[in-house]
C-alpha positions in Angstrom: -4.2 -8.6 33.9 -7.0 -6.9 31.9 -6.9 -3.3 33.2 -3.2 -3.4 33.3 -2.5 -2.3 29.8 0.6 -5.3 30.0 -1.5 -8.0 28.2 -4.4 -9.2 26.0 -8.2 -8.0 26.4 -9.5 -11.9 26.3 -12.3 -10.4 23.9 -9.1 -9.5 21.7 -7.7 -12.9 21.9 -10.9 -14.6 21.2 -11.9 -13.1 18.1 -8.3 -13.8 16.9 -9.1 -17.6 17.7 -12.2 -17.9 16.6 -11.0 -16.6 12.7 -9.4 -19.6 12.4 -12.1 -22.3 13.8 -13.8 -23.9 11.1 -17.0 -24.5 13.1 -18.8 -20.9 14.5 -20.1 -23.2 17.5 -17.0 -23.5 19.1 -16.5 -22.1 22.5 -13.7 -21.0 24.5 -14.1 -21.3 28.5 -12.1 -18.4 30.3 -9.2 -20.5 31.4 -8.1 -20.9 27.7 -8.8 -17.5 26.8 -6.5 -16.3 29.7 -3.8 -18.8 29.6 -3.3 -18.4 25.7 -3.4 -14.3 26.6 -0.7 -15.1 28.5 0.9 -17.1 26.0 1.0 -14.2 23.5 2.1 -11.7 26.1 5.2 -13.8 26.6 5.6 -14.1 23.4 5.8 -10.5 22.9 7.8 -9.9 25.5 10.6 -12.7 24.5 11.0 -11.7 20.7 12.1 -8.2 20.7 14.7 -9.5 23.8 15.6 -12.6 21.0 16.2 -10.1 18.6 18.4 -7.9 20.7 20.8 -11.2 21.5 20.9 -12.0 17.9 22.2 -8.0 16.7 24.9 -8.6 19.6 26.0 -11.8 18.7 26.2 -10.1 14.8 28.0 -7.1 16.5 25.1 -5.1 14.7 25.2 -1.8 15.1 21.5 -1.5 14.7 18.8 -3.8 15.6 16.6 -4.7 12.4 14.3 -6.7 11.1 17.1 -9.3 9.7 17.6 -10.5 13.4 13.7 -11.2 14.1 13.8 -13.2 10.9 16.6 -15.2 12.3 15.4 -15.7 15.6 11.5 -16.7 15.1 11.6 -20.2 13.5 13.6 -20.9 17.3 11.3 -18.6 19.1 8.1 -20.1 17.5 9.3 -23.8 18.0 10.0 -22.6 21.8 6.2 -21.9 22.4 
């Protein structure tokens, strides 16, 4: 997944987890670092096609940041 350029570097996704640890000794074994990469790739994947449905189901003509407001709280209690 790393050298595809469709997901996470895991040294990406584990300074982004370790910012919100509250001890520094905390380690992350590969496994995590990966699955949660995946997690966020998903996740970035599923919100612009959320925000699509919601700007057709408003009969938007354009597709703004109104419908991602709409469809994260659902999107966020998803993952």
């Amino acid at each position: 997944m790393e050298g595809s350029g469709t997901g996470f570097r895991k040294e990406l996704v584990s300074k982004l987890l370790h910012l919100h640890f509250k001890n520094d000794k905390t380690k992350v074994s590969g496994d995590v670092l990966q699955l949660t990469a995946e997690l966020l790739r998903i996740f970035t994947m599923e919100a612009p096609v959320h925000r699509v449905w919601q700007a057709q189901a408003e009969d938007a003509v354009q597709v703004g940041v109104e419908q991602l407001e709409k469809v994260l709280p659902q999107l966020l209690l998803d993952f």
